[in-house]
C-alpha positions as CSV (number, residue, x, y, z in Angstrom):
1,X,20.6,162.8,194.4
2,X,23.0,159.5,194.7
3,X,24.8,159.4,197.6
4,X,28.1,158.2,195.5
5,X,31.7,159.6,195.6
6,X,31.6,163.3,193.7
7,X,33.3,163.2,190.1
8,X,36.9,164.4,190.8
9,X,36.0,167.3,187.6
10,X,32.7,168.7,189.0
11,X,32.9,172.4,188.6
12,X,32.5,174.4,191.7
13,X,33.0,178.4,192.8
14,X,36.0,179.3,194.4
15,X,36.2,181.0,197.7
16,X,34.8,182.5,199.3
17,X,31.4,181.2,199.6
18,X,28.2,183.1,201.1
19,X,26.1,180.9,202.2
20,X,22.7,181.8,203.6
21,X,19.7,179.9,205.4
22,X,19.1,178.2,208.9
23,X,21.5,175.4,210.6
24,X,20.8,173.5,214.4
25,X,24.3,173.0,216.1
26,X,24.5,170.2,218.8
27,X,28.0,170.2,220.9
28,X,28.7,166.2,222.7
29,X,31.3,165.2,225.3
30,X,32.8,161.7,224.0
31,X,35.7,159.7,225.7
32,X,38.9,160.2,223.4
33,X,39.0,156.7,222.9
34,X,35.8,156.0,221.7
35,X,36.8,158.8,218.6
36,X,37.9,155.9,216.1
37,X,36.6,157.2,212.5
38,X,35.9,160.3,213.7
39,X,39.3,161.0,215.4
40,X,40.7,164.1,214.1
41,X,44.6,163.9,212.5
42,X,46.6,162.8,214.9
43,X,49.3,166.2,214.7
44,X,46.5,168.3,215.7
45,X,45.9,168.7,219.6
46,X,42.6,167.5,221.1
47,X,40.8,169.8,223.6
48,X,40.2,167.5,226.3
49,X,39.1,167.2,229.9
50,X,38.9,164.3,232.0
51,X,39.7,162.2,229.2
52,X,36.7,163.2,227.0
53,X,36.9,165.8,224.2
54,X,34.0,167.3,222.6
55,X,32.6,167.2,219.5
56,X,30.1,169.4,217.5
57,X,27.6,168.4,214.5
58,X,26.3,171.1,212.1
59,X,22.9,170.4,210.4
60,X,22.3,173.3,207.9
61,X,20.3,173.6,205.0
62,X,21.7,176.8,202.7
63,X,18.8,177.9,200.6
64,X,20.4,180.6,199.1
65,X,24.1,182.2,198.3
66,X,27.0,180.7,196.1
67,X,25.5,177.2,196.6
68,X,22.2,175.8,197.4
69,X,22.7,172.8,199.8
70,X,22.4,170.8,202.8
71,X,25.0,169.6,204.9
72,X,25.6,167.5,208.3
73,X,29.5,167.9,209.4
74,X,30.9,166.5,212.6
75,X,33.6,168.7,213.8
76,X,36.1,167.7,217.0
77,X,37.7,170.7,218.5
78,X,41.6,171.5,218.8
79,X,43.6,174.0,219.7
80,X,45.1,176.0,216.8
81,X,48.7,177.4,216.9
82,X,48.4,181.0,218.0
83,X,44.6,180.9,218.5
84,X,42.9,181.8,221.6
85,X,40.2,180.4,220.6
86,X,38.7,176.7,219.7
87,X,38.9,175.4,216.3
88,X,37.1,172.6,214.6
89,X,38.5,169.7,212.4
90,X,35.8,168.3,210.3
91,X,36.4,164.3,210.7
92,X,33.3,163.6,208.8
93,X,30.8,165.7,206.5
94,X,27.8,164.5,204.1
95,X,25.5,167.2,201.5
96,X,23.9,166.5,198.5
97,X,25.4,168.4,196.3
98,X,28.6,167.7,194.0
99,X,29.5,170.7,193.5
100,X,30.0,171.7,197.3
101,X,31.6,168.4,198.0
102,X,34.0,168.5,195.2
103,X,34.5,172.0,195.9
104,X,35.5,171.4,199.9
105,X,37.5,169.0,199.1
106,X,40.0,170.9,196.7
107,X,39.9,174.3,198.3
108,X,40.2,172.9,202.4
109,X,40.5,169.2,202.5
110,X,37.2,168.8,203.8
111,X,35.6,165.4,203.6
112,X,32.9,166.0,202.1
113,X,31.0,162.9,200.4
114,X,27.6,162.8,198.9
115,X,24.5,162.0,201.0
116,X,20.5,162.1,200.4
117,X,18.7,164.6,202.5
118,X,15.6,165.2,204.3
119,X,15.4,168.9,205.6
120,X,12.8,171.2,206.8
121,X,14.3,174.5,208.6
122,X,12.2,177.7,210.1
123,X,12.6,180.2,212.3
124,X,11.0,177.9,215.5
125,X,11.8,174.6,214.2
126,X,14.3,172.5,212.5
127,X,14.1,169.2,211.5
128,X,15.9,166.4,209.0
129,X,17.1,163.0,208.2
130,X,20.4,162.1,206.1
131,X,20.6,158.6,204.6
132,X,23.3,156.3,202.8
133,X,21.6,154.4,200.2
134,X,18.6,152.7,201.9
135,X,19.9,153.3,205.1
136,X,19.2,156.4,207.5
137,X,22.5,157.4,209.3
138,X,21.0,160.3,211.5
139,X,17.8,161.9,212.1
140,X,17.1,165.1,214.0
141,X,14.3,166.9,215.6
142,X,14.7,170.5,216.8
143,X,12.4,171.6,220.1
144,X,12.9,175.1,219.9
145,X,12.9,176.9,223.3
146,X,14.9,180.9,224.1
147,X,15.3,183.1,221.3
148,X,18.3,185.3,222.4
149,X,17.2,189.0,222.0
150,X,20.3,190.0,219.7
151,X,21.2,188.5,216.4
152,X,25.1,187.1,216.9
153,X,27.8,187.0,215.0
154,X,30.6,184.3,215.2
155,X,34.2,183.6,213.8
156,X,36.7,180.9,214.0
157,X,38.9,178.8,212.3
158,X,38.2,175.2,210.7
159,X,41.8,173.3,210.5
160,X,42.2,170.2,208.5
161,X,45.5,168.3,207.5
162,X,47.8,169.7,204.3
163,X,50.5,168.2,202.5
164,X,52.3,170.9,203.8
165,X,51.2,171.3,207.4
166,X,47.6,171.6,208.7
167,X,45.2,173.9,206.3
168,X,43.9,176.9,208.4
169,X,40.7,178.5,206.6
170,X,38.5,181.2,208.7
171,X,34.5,180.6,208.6
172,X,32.2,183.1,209.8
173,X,28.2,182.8,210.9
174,X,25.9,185.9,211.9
175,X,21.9,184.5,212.8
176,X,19.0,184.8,215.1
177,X,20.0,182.2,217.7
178,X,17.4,180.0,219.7
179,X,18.7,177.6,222.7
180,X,16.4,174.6,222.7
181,X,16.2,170.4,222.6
182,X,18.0,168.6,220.1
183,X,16.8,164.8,219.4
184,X,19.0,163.0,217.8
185,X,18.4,159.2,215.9
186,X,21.8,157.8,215.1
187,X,22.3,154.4,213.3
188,X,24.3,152.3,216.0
189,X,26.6,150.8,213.1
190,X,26.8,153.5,210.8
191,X,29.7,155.8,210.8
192,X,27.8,158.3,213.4
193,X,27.7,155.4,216.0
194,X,29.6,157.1,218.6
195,X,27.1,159.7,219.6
196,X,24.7,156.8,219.8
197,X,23.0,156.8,223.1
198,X,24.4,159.9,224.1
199,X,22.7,163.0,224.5
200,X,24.7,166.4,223.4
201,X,25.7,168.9,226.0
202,X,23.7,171.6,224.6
203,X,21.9,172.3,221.0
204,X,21.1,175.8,219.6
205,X,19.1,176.7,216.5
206,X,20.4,179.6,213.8
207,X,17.9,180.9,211.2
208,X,18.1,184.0,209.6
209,X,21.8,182.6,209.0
210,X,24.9,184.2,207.3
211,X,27.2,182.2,206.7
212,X,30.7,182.8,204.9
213,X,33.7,180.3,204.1
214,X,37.4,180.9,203.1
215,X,37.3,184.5,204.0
């Protein structure tokens, strides 16, 4: 598929969608200042320490459920009002399909813009490459390691800005979770070139995944 701007009248479901298949989450520590691009909007608060505030990318490849598609989404955290827990603002998102981008777009003002993907996903391993034209932006190579002995369920919040006031919309993900090694390639000019260099804090593999947006 093109990696070009989705046509502003591609059909897509509404919400909620159900989502299923297997995603590798890496969470990184970057100083605020080094953010540009990726910066979140700038009336939502930063969760920060020591100057550095973290930032999470999502690889997931949904093989089933309203939409078929794969997806790479950078998310900073922030504090939501009245939450006690993190949210994420999604500063930057790629799949490759026009249907889910045209679709996040109108329903939660996410970001999303067409990319080509490269993704295999199992229940040990998890691997994948997203390019821009010619150009690979991000790679990633999954050494899985633990399996947790449970299968986890999550919720939280995913926050973007409104023309009324930031856009609060509740996700939620239930998988088999694995702790492991995630290797990242990242283009040093390409609009990942932040987390060049840098090695994430930790990385966790879900398969078995169950996901659910706009709930």
């Amino acid at each position: 598929m093109d990696d070009t701007t989705p046509h502003e009248h591609a059909a897509f479901p509404p919400a909620p969608w159900q989502l299923h298949g297997a995603a590798c989450v890496s969470l990184w520590r970057v100083p605020k200042t080094a953010l540009g691009q990726l910066a979140p909007d700038a009336r939502l608060p930063l969760i920060s320490v020591g100057g550095s505030v973290f930032v999470a990318t999502i690889w997931a490849q949904y093989s089933s459920g309203t939409l078929r598609y794969d997806e790479l989404a950078v998310a900073v955290l922030v504090r939501g009002k009245g939450l006690l827990v993190p949210a994420g603002s999604v500063t930057a998102i790629w799949v490759n399909d026009a249907a889910s981008a045209e679709g996040g777009r109108q329903l939660w003002h996410i970001p999303k813009v067409l990319a080509r993907f490269e993704t295999l996903a199992s229940e040990h391993a998890f691997t994948g490459t997203m390019m821009l034209g010619d150009q690979t932006e991000a790679a990633l190579n999954f050494e899985s390691g633990t399996a947790l002995p449970v299968r986890l369920g999550m919720s939280g919040f995913v926050i973007q800005p409104g023309i009324g006031g930031p856009l609060r919309t509740r996700c939620t993900v239930k998988g088999a979770l694995r702790i492991g090694r995630g290797n990242w390639t990242i283009n040093p000019s390409g609009p990942l070139a932040v987390l060049h260099g840098r090695e994430p804090l930790f990385t966790v593999g879900i398969s078995a995944m169950d996901a659910a947006f706009g709930v």
